[in-house]
mmCIF file as Biopython writes it, N, C-alpha, C and O atoms, coordinates in Angstrom:
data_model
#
loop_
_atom_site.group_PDB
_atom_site.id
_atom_site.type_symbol
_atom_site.label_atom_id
_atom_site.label_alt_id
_atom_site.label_comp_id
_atom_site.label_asym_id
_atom_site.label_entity_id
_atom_site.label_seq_id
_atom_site.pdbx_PDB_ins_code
_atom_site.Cartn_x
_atom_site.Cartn_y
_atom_site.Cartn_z
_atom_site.occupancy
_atom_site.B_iso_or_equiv
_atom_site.auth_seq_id
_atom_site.auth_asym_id
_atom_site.pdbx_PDB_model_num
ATOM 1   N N  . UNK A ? 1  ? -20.849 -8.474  19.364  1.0 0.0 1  A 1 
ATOM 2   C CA . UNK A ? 1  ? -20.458 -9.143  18.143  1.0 0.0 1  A 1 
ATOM 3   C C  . UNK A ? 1  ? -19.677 -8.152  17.286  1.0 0.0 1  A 1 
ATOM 4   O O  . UNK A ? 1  ? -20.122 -7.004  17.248  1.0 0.0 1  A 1 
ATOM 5   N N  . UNK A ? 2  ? -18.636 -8.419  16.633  1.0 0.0 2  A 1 
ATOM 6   C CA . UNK A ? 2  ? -17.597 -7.584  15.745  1.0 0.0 2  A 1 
ATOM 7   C C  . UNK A ? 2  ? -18.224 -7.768  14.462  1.0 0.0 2  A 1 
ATOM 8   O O  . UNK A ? 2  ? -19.172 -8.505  14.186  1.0 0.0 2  A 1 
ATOM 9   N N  . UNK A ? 3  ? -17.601 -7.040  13.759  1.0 0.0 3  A 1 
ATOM 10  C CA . UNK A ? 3  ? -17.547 -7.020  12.195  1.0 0.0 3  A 1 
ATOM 11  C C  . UNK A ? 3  ? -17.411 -8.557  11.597  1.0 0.0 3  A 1 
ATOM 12  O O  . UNK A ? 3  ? -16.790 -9.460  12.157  1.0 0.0 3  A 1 
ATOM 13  N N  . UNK A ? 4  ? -18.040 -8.652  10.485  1.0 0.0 4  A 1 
ATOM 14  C CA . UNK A ? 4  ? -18.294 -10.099 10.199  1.0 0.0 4  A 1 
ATOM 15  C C  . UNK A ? 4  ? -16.779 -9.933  9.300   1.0 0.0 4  A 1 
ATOM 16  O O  . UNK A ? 4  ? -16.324 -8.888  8.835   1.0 0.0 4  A 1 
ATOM 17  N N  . UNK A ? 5  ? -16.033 -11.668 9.211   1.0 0.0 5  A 1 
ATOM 18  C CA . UNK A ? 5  ? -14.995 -11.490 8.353   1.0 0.0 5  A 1 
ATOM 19  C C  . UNK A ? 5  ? -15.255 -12.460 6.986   1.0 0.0 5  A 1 
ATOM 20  O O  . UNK A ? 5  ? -14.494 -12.370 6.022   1.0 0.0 5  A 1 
ATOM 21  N N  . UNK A ? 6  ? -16.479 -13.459 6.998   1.0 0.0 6  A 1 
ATOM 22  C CA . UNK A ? 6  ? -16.588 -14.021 5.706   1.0 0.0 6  A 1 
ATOM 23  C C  . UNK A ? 6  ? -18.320 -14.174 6.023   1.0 0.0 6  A 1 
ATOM 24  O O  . UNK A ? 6  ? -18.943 -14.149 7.084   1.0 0.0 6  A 1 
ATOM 25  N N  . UNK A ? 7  ? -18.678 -14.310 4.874   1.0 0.0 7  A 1 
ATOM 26  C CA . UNK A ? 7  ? -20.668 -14.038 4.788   1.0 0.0 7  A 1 
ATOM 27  C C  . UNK A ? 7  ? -20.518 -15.352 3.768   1.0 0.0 7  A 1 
ATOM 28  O O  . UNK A ? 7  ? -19.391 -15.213 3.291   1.0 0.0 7  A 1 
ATOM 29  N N  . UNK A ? 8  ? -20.893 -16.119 3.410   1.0 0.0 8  A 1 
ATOM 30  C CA . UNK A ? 8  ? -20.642 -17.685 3.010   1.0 0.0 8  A 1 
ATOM 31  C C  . UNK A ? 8  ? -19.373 -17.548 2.021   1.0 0.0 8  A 1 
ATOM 32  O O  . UNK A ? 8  ? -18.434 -17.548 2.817   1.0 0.0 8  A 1 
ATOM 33  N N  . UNK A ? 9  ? -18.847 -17.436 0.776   1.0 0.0 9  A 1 
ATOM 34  C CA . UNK A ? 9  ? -17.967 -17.647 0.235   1.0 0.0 9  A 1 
ATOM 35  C C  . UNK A ? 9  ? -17.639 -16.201 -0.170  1.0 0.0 9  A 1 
ATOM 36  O O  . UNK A ? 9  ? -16.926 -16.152 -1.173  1.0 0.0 9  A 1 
ATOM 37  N N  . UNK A ? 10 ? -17.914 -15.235 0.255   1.0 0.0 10 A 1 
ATOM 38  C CA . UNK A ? 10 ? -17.477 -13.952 0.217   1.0 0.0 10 A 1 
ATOM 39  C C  . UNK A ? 10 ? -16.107 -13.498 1.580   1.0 0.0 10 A 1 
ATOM 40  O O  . UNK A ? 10 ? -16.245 -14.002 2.695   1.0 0.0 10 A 1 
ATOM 41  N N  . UNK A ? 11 ? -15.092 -12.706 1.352   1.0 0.0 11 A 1 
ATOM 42  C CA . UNK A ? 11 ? -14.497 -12.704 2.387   1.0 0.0 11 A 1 
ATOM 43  C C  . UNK A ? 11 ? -14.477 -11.199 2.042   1.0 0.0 11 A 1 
ATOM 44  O O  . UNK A ? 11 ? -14.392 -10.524 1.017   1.0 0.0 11 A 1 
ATOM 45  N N  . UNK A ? 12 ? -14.619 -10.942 3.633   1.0 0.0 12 A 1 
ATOM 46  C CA . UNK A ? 12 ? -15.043 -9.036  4.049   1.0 0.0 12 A 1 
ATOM 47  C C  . UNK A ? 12 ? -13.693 -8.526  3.808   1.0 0.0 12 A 1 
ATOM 48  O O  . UNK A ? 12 ? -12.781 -9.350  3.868   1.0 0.0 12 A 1 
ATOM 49  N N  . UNK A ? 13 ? -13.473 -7.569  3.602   1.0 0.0 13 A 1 
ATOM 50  C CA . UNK A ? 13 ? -11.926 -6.652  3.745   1.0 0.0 13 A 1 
ATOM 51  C C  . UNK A ? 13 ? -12.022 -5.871  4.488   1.0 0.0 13 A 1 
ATOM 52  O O  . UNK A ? 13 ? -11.232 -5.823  5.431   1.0 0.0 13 A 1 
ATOM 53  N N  . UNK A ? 14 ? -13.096 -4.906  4.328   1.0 0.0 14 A 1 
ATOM 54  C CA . UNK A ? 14 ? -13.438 -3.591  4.814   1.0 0.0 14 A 1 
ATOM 55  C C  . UNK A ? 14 ? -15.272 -3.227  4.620   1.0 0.0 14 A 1 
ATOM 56  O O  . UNK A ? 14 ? -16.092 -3.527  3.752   1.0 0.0 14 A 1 
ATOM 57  N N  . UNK A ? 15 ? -15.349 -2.439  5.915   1.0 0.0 15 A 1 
ATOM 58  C CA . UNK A ? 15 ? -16.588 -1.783  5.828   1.0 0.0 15 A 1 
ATOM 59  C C  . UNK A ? 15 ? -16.370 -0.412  5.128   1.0 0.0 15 A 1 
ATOM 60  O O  . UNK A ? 15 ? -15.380 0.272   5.389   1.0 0.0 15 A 1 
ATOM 61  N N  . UNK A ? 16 ? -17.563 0.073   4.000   1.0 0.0 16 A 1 
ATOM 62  C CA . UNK A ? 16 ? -17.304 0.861   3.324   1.0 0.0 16 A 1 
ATOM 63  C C  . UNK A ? 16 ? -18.602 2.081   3.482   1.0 0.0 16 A 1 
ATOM 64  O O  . UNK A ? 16 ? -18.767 3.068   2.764   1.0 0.0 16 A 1 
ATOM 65  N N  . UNK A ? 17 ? -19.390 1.661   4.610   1.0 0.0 17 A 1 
ATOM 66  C CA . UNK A ? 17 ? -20.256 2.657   5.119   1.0 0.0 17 A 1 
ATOM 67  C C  . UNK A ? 17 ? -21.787 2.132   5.815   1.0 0.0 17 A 1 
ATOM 68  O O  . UNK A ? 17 ? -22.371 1.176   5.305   1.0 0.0 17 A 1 
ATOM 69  N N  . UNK A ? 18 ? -22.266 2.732   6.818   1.0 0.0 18 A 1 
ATOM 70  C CA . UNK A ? 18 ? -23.117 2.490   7.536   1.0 0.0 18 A 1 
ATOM 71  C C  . UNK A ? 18 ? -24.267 3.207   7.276   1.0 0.0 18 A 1 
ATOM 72  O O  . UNK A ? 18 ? -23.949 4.386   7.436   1.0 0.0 18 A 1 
ATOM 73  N N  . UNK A ? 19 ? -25.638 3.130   6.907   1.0 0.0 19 A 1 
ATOM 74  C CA . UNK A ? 19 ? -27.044 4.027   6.597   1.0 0.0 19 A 1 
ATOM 75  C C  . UNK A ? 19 ? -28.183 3.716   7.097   1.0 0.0 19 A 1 
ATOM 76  O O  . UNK A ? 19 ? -28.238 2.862   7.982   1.0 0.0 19 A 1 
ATOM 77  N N  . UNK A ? 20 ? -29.427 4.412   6.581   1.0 0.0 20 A 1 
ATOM 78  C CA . UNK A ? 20 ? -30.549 3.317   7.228   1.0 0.0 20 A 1 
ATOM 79  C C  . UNK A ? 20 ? -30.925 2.450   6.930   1.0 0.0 20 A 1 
ATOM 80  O O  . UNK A ? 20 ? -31.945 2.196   7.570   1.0 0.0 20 A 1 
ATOM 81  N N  . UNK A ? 21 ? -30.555 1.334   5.862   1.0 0.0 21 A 1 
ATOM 82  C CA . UNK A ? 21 ? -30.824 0.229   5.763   1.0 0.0 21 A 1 
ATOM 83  C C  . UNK A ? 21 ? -29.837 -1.098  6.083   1.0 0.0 21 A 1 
ATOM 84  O O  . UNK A ? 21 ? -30.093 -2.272  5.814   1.0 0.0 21 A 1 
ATOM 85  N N  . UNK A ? 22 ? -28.823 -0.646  6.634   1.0 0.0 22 A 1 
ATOM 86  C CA . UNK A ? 22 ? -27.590 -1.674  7.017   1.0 0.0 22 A 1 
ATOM 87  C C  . UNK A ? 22 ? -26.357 -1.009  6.959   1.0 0.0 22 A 1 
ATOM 88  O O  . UNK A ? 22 ? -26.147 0.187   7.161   1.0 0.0 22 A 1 
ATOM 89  N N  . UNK A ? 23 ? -25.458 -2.007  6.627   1.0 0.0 23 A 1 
ATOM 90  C CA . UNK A ? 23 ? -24.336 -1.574  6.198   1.0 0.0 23 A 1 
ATOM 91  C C  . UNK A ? 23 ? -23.999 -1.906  4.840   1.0 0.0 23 A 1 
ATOM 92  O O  . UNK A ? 23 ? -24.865 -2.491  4.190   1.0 0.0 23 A 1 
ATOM 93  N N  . UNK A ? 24 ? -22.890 -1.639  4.288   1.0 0.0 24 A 1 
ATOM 94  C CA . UNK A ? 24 ? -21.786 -1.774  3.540   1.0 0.0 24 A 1 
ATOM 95  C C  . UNK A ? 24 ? -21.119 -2.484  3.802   1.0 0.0 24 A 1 
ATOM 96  O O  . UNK A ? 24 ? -20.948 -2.547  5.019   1.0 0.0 24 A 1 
ATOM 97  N N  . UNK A ? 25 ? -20.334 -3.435  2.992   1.0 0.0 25 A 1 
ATOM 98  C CA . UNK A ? 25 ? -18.752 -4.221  3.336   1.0 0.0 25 A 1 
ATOM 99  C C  . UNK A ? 25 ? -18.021 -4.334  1.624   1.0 0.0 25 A 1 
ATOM 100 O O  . UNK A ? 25 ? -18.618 -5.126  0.895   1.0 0.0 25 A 1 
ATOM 101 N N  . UNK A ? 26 ? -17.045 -3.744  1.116   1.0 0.0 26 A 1 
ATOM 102 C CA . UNK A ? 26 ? -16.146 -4.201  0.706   1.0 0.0 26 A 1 
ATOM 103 C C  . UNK A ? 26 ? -15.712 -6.141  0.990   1.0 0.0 26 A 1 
ATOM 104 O O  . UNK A ? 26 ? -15.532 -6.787  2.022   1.0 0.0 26 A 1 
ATOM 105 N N  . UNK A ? 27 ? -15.686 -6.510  -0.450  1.0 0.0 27 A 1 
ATOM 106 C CA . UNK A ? 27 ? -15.440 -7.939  0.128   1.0 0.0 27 A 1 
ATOM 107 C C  . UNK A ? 27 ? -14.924 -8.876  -1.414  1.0 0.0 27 A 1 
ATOM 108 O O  . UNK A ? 27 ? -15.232 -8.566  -2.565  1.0 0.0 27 A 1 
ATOM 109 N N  . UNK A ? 28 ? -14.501 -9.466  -1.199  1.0 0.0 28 A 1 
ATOM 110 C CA . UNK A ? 28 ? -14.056 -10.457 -2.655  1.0 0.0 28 A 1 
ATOM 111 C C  . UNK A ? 28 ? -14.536 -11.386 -2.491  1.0 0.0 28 A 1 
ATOM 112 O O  . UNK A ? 28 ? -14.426 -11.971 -1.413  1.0 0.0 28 A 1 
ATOM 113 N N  . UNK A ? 29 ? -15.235 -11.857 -3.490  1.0 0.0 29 A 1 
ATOM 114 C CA . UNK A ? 29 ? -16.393 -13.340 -4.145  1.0 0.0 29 A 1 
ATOM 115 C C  . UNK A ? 29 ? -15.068 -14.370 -4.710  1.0 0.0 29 A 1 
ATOM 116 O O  . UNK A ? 29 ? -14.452 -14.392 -5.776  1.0 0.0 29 A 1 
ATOM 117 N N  . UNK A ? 30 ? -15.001 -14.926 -3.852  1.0 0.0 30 A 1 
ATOM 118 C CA . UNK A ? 30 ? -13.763 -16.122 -3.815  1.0 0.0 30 A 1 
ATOM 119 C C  . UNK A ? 30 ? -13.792 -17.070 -5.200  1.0 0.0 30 A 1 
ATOM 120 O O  . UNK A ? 30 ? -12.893 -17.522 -5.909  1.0 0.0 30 A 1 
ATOM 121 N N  . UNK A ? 31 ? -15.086 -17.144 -5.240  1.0 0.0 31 A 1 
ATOM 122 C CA . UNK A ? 31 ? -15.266 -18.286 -6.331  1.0 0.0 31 A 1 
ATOM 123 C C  . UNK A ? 31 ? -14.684 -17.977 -7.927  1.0 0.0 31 A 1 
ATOM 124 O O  . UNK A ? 31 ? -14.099 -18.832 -8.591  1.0 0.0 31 A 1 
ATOM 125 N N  . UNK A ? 32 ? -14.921 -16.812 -8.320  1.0 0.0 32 A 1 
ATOM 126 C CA . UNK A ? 32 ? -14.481 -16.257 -9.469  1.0 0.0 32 A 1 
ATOM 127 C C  . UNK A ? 32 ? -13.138 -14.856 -8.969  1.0 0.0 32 A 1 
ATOM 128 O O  . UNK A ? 32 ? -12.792 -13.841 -9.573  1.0 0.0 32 A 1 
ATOM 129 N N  . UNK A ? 33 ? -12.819 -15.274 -8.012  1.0 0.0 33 A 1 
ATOM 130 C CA . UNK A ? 33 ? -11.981 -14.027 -7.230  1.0 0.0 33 A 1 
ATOM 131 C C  . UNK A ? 33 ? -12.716 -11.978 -7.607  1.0 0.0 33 A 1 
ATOM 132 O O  . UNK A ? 33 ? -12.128 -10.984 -8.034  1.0 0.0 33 A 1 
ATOM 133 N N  . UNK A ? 34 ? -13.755 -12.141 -7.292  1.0 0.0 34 A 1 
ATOM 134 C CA . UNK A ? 34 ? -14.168 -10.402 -8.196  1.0 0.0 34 A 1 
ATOM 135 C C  . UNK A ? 34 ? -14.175 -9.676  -6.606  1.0 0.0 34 A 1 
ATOM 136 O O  . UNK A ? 34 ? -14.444 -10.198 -5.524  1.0 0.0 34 A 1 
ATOM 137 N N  . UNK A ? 35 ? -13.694 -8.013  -6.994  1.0 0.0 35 A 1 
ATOM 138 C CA . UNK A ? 35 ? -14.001 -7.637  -5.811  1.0 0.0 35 A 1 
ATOM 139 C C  . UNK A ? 35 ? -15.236 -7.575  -5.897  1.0 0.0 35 A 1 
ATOM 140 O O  . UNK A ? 35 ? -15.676 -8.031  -6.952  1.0 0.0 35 A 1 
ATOM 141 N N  . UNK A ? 36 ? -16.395 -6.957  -4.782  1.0 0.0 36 A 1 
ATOM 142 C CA . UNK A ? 36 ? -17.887 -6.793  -4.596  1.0 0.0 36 A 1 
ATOM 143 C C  . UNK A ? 36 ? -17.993 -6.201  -3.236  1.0 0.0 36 A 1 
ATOM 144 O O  . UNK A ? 36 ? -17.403 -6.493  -2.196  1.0 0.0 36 A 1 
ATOM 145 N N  . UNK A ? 37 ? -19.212 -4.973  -3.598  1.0 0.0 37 A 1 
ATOM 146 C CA . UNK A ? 37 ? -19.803 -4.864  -1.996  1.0 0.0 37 A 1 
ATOM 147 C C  . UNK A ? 37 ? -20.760 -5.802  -1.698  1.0 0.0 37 A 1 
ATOM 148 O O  . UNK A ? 37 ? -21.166 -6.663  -2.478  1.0 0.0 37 A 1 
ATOM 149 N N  . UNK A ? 38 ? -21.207 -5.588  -0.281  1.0 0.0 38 A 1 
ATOM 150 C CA . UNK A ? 38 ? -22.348 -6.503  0.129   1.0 0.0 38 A 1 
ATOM 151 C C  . UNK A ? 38 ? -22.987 -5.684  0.965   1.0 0.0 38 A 1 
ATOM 152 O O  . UNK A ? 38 ? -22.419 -4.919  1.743   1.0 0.0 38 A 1 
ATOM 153 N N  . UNK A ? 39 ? -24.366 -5.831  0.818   1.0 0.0 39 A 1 
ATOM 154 C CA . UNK A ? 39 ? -25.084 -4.675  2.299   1.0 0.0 39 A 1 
ATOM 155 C C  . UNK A ? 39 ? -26.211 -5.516  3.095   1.0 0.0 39 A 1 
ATOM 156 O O  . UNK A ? 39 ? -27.198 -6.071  2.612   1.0 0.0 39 A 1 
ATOM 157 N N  . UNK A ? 40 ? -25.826 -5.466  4.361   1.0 0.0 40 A 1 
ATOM 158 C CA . UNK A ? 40 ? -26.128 -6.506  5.072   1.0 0.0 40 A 1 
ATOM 159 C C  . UNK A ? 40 ? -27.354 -5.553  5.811   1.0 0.0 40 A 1 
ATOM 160 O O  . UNK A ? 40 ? -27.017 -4.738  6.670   1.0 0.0 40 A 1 
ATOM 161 N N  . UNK A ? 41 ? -28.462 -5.672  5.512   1.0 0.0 41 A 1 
ATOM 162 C CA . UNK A ? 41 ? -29.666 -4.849  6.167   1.0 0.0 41 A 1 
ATOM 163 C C  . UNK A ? 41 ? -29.992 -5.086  7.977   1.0 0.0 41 A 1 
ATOM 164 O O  . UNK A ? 41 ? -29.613 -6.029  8.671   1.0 0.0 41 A 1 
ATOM 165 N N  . UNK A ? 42 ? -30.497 -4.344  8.233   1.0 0.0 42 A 1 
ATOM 166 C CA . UNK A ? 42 ? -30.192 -3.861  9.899   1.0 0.0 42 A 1 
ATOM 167 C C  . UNK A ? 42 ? -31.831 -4.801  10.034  1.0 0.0 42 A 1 
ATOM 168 O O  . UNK A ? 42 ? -32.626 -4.710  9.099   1.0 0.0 42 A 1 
ATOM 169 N N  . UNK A ? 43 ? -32.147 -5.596  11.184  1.0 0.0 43 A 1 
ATOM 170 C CA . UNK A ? 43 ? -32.902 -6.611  11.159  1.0 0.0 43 A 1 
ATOM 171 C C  . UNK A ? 43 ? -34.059 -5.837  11.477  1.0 0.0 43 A 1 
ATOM 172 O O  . UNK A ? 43 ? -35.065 -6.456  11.132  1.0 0.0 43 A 1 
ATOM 173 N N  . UNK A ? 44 ? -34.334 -4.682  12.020  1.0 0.0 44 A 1 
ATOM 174 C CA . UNK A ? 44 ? -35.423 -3.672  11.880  1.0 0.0 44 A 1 
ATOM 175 C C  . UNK A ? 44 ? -35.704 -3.900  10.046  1.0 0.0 44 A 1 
ATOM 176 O O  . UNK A ? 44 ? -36.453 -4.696  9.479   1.0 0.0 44 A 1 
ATOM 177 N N  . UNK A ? 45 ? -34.858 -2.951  9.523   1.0 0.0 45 A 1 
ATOM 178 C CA . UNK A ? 45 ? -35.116 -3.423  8.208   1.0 0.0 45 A 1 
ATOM 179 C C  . UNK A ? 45 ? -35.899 -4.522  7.582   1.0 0.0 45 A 1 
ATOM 180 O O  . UNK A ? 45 ? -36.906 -4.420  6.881   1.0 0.0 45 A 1 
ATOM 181 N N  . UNK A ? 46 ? -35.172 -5.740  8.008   1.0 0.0 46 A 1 
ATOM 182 C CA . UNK A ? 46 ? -35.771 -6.751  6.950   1.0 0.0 46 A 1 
ATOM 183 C C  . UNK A ? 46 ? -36.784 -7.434  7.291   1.0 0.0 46 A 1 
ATOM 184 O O  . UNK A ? 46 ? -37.208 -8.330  6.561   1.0 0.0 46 A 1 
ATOM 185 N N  . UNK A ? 47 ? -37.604 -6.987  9.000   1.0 0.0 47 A 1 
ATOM 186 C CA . UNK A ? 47 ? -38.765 -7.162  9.020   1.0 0.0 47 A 1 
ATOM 187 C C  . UNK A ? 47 ? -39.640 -6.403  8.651   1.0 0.0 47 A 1 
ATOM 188 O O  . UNK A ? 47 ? -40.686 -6.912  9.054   1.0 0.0 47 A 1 
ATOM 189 N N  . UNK A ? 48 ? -39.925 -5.248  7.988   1.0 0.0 48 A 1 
ATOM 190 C CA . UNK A ? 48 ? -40.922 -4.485  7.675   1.0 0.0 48 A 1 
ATOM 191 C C  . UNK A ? 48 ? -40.955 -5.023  6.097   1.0 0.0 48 A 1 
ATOM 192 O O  . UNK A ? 48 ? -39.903 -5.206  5.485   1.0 0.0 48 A 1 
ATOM 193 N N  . UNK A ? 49 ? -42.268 -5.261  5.495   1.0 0.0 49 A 1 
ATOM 194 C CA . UNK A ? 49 ? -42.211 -5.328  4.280   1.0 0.0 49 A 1 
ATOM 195 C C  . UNK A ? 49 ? -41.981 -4.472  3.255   1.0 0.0 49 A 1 
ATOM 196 O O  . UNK A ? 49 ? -41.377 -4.623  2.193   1.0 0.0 49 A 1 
ATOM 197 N N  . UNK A ? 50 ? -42.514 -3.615  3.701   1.0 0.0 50 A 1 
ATOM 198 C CA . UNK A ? 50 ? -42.437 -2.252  2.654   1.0 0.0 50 A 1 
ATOM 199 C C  . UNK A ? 50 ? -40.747 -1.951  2.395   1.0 0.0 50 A 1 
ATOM 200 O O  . UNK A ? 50 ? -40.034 -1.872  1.395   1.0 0.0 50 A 1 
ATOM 201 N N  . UNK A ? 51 ? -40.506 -1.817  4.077   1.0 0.0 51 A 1 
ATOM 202 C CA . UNK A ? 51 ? -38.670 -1.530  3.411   1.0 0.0 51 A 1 
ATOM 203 C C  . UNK A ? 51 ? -38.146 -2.804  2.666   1.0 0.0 51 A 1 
ATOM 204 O O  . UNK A ? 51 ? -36.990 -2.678  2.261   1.0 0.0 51 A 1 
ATOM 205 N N  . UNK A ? 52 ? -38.584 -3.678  2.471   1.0 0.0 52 A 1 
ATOM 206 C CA . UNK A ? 52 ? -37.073 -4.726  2.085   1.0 0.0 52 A 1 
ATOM 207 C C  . UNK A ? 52 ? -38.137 -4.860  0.539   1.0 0.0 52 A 1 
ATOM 208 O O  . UNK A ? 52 ? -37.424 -5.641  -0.091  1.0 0.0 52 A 1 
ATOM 209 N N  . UNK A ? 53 ? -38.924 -4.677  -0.067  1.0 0.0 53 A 1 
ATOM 210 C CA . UNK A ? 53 ? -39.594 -4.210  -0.767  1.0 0.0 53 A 1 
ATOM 211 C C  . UNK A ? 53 ? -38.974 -3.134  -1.943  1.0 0.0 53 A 1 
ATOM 212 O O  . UNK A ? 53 ? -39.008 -3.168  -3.173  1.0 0.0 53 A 1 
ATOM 213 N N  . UNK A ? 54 ? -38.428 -2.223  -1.032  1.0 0.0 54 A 1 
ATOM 214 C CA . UNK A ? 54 ? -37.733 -0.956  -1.508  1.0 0.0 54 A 1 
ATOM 215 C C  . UNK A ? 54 ? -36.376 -1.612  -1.579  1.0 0.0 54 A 1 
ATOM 216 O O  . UNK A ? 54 ? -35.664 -1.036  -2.402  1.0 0.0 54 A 1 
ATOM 217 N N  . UNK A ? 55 ? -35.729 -2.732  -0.924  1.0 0.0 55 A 1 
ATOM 218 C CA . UNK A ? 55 ? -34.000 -2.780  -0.695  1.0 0.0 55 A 1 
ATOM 219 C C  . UNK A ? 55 ? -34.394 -4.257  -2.182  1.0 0.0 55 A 1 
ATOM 220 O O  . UNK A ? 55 ? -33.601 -4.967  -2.801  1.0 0.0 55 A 1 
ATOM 221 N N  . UNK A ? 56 ? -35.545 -4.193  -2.231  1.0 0.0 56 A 1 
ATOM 222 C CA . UNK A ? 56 ? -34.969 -5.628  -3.664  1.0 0.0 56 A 1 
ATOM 223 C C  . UNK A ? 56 ? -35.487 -4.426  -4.753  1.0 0.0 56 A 1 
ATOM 224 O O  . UNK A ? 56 ? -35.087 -4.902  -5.816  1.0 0.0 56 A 1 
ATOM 225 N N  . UNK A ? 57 ? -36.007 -3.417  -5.018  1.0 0.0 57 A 1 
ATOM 226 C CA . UNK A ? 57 ? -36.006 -2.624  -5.940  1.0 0.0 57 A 1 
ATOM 227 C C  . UNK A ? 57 ? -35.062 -1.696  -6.450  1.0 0.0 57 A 1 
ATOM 228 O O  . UNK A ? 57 ? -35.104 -1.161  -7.558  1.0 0.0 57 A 1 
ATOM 229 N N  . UNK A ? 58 ? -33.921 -1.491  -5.266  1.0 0.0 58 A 1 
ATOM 230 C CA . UNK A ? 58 ? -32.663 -0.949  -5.460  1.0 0.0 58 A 1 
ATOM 231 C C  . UNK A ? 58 ? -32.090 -1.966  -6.222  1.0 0.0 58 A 1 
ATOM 232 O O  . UNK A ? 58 ? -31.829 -1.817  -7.416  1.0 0.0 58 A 1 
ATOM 233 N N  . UNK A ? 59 ? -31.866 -3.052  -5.563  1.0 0.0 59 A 1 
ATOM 234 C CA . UNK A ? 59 ? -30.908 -4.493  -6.075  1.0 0.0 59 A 1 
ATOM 235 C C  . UNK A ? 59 ? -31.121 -4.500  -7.429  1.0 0.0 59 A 1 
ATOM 236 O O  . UNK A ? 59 ? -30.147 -4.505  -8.181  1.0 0.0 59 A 1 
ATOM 237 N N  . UNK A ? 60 ? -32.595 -4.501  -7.997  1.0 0.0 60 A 1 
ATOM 238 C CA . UNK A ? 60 ? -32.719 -4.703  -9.327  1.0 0.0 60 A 1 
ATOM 239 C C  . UNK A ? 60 ? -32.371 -3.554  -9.955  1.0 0.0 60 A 1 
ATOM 240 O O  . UNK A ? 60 ? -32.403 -3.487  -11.183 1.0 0.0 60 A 1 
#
């Protein structure tokens, strides 16, 4: 599977870096045109509770 090019009304441009919790993507939010990243967590990740725990405490 390649690089994703739209995640629902977001469209990807560029990946802007890879870590241990997913990736990065550079991407523009169509609806109000804004640029935005997006970080798409690695599915190890978002089954452990504790980590995705820690990835909505970043978010906030």
């Amino acid at each position: 599977m390649g690089e994703p090019t739209q995640i629902a009304h977001y469209q990807i441009t560029g990946k802007l870096g890879e870590g241990g919790m997913g990736a990065v993507y550079r991407a523009t939010d169509t609806k109000p045109n804004l640029d935005v990243a997006i970080k798409v967590l690695s599915a190890a990740f978002a089954a452990d509770p504790d980590r995705l725990a820690r990835f909505t405490r970043e978010a906030q």
